[in-house]
ROGU-566042 format. One record per residue (C-alpha): residue number from 1; residue in three letters; x, z, y. Coordinates in steps of 0.05 Angstrom, whole numbers, plus 5000, padded with zeros to 4 digits. Each point is the difference from the previous one (the first is absolute). Example, Ala and Ser with C-alpha at 12.3 -4.5 7.8 and 13.67 -1.06 7.14 Angstrom:
BEGIN
{1,"ALA",{5246,5156,4910}}
{2,"SER",{5027,4987,5069}}
% end
This chain:
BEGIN
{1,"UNK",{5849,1154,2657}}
{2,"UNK",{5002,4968,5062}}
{3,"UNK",{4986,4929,4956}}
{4,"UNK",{4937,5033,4983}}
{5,"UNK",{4977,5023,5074}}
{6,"UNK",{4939,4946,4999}}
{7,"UNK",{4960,5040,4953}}
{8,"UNK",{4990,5051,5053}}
{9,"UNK",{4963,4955,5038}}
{10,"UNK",{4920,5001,5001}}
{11,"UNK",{4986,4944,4960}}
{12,"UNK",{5055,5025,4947}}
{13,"UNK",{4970,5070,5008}}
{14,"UNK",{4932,4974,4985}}
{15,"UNK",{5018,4958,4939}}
{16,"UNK",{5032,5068,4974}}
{17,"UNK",{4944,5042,5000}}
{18,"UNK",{4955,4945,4969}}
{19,"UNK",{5054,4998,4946}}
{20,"UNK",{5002,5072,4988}}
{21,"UNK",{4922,5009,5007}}
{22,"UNK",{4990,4941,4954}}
{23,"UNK",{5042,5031,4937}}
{24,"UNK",{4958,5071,4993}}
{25,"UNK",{4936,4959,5012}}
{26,"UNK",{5019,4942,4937}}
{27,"UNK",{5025,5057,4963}}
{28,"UNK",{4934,5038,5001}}
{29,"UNK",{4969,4939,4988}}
{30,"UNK",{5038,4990,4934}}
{31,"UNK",{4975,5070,4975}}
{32,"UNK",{4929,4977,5021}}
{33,"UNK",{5007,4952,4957}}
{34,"UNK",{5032,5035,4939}}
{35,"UNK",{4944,5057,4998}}
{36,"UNK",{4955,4941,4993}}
{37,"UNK",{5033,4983,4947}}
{38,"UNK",{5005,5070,4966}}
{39,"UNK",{4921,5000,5015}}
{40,"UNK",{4985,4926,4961}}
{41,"UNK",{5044,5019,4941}}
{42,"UNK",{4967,5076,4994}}
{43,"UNK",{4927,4968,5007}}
{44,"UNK",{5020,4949,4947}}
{45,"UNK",{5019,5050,4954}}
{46,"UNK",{4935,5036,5017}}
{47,"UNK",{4965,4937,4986}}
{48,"UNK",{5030,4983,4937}}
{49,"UNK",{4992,5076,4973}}
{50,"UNK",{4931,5007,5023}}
{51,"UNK",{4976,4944,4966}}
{52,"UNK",{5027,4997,4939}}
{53,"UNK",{4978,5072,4991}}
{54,"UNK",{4946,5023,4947}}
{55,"UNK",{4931,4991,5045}}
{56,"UNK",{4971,5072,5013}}
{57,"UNK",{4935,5013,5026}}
{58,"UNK",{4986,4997,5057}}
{59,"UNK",{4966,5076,5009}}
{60,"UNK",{5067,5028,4974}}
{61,"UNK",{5037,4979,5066}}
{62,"UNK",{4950,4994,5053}}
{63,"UNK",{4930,5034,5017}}
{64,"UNK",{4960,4998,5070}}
{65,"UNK",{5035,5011,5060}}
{66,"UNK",{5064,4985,4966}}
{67,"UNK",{5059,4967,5032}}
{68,"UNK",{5032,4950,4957}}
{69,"UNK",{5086,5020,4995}}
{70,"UNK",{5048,4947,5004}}
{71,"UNK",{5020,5015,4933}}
{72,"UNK",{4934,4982,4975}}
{73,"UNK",{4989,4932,5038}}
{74,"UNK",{4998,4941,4946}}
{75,"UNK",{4990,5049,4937}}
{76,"UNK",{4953,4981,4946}}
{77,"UNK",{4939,5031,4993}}
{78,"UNK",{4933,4996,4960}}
{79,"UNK",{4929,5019,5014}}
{80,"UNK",{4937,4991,4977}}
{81,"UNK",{4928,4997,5014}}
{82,"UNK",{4949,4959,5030}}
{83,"UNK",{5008,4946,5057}}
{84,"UNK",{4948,5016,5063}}
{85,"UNK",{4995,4920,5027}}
{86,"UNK",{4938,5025,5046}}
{87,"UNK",{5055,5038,5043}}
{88,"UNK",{5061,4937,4980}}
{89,"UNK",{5032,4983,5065}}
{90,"UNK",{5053,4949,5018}}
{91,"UNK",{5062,5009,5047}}
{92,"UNK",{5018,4942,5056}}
{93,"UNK",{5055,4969,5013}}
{94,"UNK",{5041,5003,4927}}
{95,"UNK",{5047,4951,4972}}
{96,"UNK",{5004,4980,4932}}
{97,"UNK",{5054,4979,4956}}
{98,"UNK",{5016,4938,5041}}
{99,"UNK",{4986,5034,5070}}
{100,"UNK",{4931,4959,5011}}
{101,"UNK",{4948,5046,5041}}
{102,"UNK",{4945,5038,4966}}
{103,"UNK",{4963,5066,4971}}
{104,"UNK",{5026,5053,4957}}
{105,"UNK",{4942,5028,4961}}
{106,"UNK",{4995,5075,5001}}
{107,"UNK",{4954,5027,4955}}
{108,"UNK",{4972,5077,4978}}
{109,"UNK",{5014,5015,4933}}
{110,"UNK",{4957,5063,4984}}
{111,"UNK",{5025,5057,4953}}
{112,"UNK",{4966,5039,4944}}
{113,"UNK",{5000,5058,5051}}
{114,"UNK",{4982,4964,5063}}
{115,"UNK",{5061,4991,5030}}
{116,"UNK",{5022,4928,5022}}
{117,"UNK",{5059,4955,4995}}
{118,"UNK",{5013,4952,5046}}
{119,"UNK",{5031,4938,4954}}
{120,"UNK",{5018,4934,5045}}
{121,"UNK",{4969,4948,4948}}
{122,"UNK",{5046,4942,5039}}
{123,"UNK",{4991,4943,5048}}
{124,"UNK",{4949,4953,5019}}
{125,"UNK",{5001,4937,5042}}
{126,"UNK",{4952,5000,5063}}
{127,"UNK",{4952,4965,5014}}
{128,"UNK",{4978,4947,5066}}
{129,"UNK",{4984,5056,5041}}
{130,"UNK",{5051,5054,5003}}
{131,"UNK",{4958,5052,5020}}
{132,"UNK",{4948,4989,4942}}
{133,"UNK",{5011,5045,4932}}
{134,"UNK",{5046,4953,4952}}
{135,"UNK",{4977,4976,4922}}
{136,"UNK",{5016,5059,4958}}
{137,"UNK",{4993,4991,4932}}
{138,"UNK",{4967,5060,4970}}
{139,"UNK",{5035,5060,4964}}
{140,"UNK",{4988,5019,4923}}
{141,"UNK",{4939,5031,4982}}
{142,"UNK",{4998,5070,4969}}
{143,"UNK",{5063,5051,4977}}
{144,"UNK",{5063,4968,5016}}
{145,"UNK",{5076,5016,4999}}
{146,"UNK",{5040,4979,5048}}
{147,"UNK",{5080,5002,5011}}
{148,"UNK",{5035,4990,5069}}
{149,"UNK",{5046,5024,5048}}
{150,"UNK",{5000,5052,5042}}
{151,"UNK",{4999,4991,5059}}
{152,"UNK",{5001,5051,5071}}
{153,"UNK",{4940,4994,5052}}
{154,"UNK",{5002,4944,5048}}
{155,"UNK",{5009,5028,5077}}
{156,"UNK",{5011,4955,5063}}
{157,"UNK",{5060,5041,5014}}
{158,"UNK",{5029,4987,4928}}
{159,"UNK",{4981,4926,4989}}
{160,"UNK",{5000,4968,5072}}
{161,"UNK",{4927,4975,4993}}
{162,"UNK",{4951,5026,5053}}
{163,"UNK",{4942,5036,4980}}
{164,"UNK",{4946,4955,5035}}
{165,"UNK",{4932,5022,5017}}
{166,"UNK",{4935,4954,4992}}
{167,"UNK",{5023,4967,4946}}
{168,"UNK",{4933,4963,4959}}
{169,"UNK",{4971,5048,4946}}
{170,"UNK",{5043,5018,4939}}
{171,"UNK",{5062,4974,5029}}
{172,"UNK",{5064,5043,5022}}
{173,"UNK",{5066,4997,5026}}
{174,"UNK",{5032,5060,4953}}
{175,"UNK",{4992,5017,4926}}
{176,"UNK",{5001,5074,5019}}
{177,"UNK",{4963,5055,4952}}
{178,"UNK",{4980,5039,5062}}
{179,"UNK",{4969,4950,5042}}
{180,"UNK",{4958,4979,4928}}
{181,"UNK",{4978,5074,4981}}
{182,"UNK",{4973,5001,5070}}
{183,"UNK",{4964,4931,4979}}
{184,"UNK",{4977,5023,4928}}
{185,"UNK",{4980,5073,5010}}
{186,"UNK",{5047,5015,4935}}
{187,"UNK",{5068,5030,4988}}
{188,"UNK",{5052,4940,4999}}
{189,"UNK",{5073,5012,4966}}
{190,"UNK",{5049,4992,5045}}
{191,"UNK",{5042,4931,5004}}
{192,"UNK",{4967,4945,4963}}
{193,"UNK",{5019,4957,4931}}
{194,"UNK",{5017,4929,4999}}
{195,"UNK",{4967,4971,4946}}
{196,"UNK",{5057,4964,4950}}
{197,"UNK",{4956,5002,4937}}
{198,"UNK",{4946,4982,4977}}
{199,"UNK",{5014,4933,5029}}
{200,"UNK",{4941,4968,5023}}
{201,"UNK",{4984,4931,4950}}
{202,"UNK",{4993,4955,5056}}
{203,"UNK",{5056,5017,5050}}
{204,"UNK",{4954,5038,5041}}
{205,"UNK",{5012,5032,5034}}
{206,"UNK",{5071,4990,4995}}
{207,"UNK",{5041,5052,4981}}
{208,"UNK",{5049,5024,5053}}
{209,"UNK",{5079,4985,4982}}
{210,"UNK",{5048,5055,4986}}
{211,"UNK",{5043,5016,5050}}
{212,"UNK",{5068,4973,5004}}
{213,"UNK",{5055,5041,4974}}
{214,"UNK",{5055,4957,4988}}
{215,"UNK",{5017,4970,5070}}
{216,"UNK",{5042,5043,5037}}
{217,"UNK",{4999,4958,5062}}
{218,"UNK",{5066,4986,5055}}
{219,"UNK",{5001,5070,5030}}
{220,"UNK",{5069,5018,4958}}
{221,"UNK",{5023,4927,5026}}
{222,"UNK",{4977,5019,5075}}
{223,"UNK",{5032,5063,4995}}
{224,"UNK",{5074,4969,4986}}
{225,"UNK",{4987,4942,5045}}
{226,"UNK",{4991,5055,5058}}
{227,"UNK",{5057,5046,4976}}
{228,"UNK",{5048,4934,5002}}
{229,"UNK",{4973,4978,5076}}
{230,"UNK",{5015,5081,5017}}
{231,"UNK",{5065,4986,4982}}
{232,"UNK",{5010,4928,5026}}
{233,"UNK",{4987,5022,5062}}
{234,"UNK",{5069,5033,5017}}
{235,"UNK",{5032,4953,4975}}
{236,"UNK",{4963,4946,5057}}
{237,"UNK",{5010,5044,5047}}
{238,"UNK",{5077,5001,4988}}
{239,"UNK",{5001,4930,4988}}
{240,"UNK",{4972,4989,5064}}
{241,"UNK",{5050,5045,5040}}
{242,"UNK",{5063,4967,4970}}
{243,"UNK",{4969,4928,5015}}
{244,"UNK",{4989,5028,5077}}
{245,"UNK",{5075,5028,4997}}
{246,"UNK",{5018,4926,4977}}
{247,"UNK",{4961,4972,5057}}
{248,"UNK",{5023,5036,5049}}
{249,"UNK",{5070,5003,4993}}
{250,"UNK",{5000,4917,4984}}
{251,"UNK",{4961,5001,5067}}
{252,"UNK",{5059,5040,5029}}
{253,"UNK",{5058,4964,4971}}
{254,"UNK",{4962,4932,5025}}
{255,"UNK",{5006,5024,5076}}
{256,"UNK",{5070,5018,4980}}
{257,"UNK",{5022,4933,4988}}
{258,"UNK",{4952,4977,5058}}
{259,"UNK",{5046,5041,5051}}
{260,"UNK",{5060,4986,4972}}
{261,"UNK",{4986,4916,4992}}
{262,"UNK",{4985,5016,5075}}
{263,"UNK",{5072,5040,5014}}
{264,"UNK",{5032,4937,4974}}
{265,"UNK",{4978,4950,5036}}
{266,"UNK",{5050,4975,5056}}
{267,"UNK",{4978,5011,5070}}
{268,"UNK",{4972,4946,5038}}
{269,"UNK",{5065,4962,5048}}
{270,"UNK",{4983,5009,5082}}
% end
């Protein structure tokens, strides 16, 4: 043991406890990473079920007040009635397909009992000025059906975006069915529909892309990469106390042979 008395000293001590604080941390790290994982794949198989689901309508899953389930985000749904483009308002700051800038349109879709769906008609280049309301091609006339996605209510909390104030007439930050049966005086469903069909005969506005459900991204990769640095780490650490041991005794044997070279030596003649 006595070989091994340097790693008693501070800087030795130190270098310890960063070893043996590093390992828990990477290996919690790898589990980070591995429920993220387990979260993509679940939400892929979500995806996938959801939408290739027979469309339902929409009043059979979702009525005023009513918070959209996980289980039900992405599923295909149907409604019809009549589009209300006097109350038609667009959303800022929305990417489309190819991650340019622009609107989504949100319109009212009115019910044969009153009731309104919100359906997101798609995206909409801006115009010069940002603050002015974009081009929005009109919707269809008259009774119409529409099929979509489901999708849950829009909150800062949820989605990131902030729910600015003073924003220029008929323009909002959040398609949320609260904040627009405040603005239409009518009961809203709750969630919204994203319009996949009827397609509109121009491209606009243009229809919003599934989401991706085939990508499961690096977090399994991540995950292993961290579990293998947890475990490389002991191994430095070893490494680097047998190189010191080396060191050290090659330092001692060198003064060795210093002293005796020196023992040697004949003494100087008077």
């Amino acid at each position: 043991m006595g070989v091994y008395r340097f790693v008693l000293t501070r800087q030795w001590v130190c270098l310890t406890l960063v070893t043996l604080a590093l390992i828990p941390a990477m290996i919690k790290l790898g589990f980070w990473q591995f429920h993220r994982h387990e979260h993509r794949v679940a939400q892929n198989e979500l995806i996938a079920t959801n939408l290739s689901a027979k469309p339902v309508a929409m009043t059979d899953i979702t009525s005023p007040g009513h918070v959209v389930p996980r289980a039900d985000y992405w599923r295909a749904v149907t409604a019809t009635g009549t589009y209300d483009s006097a109350h038609e308002v667009v959303v800022r700051m929305r990417t489309d397909n190819d991650d340019k800038v622009g609107f989504h349109v949100l319109t009212p879709l009115v019910l044969a009992d009153g009731r309104v769906v919100l359906v997101n008609r798609g995206w909409v280049a801006g115009g010069d000025d940002p603050r002015a309301y974009p081009p929005v091609p009109a919707a269809p006339s008259g009774e119409v059906t529409v099929t979509g996605r489901l999708k849950a209510d829009e909150t800062s909390g949820g989605s990131g975006i902030k729910d600015r104030k003073g924003l220029p007439d008929r323009q909002v930050m959040l398609i949320n069915s609260g904040q627009q049966a405040e603005y239409l005086g009518k009961s809203v469903l709750g969630g919204y529909l994203e319009l996949t069909a009827p397609v509109p005969a121009d491209g606009s506005p243009e229809v919003i892309a599934e989401p991706d459900h085939d990508s499961i991204g690096p977090h399994m990769a991540y995950a292993v990469q961290w579990w293998l640095f947890a475990a490389a780490v002991p191994v430095g650490w070893v490494i680097l106390v047998r190189r010191e041991r080396r060191d050290l005794e090659a330092a001692k044997a060198a003064g060795a042979d210093e002293a005796a070279a020196a023992e040697r030596e004949p003494a100087p003649s008077a």
